[in-house]
C-alpha positions in Angstrom: -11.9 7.4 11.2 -15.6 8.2 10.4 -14.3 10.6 7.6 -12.3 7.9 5.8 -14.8 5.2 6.7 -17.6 7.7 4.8 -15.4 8.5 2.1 -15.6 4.1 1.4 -19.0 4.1 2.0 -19.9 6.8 -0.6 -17.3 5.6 -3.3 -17.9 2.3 -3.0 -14.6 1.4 -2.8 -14.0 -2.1 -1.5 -10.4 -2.2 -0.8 -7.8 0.3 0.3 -4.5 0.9 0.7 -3.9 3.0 4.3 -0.7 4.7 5.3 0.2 6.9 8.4 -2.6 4.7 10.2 -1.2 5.4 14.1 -2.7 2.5 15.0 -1.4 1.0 18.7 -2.5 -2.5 18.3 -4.4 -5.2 16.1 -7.4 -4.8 18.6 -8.7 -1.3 19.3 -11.7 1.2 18.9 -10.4 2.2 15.9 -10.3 -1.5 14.4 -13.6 -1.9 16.3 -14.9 1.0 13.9 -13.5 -0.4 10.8 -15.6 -3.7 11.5 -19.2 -2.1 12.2 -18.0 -0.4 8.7 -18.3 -3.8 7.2 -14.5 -3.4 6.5 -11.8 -5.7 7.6 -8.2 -4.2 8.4 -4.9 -6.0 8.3 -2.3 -3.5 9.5 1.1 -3.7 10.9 1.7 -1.0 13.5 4.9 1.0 15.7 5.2 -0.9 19.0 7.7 1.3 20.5 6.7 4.8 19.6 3.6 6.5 18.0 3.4 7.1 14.6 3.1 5.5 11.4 1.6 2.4 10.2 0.8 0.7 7.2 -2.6 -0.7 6.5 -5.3 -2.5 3.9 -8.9 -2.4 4.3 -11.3 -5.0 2.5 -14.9 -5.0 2.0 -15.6 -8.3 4.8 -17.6 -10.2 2.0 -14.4 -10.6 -0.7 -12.2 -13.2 -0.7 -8.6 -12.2 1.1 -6.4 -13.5 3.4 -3.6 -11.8 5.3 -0.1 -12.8 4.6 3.3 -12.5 5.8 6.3 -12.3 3.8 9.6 -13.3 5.2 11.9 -10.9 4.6 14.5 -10.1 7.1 16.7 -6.6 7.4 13.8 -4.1 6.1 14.4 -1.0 8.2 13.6 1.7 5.3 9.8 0.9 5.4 7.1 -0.6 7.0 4.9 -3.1 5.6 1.6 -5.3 5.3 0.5 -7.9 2.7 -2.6 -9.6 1.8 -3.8 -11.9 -1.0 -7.3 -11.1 -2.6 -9.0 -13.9 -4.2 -10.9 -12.3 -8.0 -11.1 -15.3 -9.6 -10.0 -20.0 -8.5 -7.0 -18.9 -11.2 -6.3 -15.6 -10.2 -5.0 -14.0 -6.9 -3.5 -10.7 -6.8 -0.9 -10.0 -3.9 -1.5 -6.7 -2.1 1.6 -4.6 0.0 0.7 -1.6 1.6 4.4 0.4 2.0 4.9 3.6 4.1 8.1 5.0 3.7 9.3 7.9 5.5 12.5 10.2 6.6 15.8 11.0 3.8 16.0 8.6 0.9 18.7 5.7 1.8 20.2 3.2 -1.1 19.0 0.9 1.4 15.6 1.6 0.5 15.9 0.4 -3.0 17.8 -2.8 -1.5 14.9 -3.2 1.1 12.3 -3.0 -1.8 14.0 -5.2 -4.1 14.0 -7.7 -1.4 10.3 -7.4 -1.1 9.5 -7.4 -4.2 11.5 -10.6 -5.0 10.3 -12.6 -2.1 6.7 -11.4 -3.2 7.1 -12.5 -6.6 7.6 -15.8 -5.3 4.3 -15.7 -4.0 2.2 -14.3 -6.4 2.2 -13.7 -10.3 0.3 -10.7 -9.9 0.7 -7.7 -7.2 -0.4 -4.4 -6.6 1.8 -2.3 -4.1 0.7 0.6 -3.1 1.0 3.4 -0.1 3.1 6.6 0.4 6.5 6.5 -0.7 8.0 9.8 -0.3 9.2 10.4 -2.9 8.3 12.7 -6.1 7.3 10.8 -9.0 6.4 14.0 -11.0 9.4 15.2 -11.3 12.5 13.0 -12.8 15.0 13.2 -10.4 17.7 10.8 -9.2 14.9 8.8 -6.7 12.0 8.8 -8.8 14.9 7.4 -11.7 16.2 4.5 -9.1 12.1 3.5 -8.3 10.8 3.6 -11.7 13.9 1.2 -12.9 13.8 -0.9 -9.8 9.8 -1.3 -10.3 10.1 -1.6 -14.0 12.5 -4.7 -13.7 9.4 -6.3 -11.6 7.0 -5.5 -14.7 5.1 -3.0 -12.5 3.9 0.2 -14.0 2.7 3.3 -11.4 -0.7 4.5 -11.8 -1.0 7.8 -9.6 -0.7 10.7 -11.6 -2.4 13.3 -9.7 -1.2 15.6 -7.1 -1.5 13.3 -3.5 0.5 16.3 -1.5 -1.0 19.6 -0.3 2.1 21.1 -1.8 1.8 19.4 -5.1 3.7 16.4 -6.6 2.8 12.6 -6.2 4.3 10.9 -3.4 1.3 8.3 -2.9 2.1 5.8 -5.3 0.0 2.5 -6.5 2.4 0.3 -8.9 0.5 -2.4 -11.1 2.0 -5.7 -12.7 -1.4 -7.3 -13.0 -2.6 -5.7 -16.0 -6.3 -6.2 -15.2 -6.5 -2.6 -13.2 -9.1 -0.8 -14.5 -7.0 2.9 -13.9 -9.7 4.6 -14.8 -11.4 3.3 -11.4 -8.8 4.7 -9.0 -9.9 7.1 -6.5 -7.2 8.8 -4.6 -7.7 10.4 -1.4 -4.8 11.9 0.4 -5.2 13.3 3.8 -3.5 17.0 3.3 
């Protein structure tokens, strides 16, 4: 945790989309650590085996709120959502998404399900987190996500390599259109 906690600290970043977080419960010494951080974490987390985990951290003096979404049948990915307050007339949605084993056509019907209940909520979203699949590359599952996140209005900003192997699986789709991409720093844990 001190690495990643360091890596915030000296990049400024204040907010962060965390995948793979093995976290074991909403109260913990890793949580604990977050906090003296000056970092808050919302986090969903595997109660019946280890593993996974999806996760935002927020600088504790901006404007968020956790939120939860109410969508039933997901079983391709885990989740987490937050609103962040920029602006009284603008809120931007954030979902954290970690995604693993083969790719299942019930992925893209789990995600479209998100998505549309999360549009209900929010004009503007960022969703963000490790996917698993190769964006570099056109293929028949980087095809299927691009259209489905395209029909939302969402455009994916990772272009960089975010595997030790090579390709971009870490993905951070945009519909806000007040992104600075230029101010992305991605960090994956090889």
């Amino acid at each position: 945790c001190a690495d990643t906690m360091c890596l915030l600290q000296d990049n400024s970043i204040d907010m962060a989309f965390l995948t793979e977080t093995w976290l074991t419960g909403h109260a913990n010494s890793t949580t604990a650590d977050i906090k003296s951080y000056g970092y808050v974490i919302f986090h969903e987390y595997r109660s019946d085996y280890k593993g996974g985990g999806a996760a935002l951290l927020f600088k504790s003096n901006l404007q968020f709120h956790s939120i939860k979404l109410k969508v039933s049948g997901i079983t391709t990915f885990e989740f987490t959502s937050a609103i962040i307050t920029c602006t009284s007339d603008m809120k931007i949605l954030l979902i954290s998404i970690y995604r693993t084993g083969p790719v299942l056509k019930k992925f893209y019907e789990d995600l479209d399900n998100l998505l549309g209940v999360a549009r209900l909520r929010s004009d503007y979203m960022l969703v963000g987190g490790d996917f698993n699949i190769h964006m570099e590359s056109i293929n028949e599952h980087s095809s299927e996500l691009k259209q489905l996140t395209s029909s939302y209005g969402f455009i994916q900003v990772i272009s960089q390599p975010t595997h030790i192997n090579g390709g971009t699986i870490d993905l951070l789709f945009d519909n806000s259109n007040i992104l600075d991409h230029e101010t992305l720093h991605v960090k994956s844990d090889f």
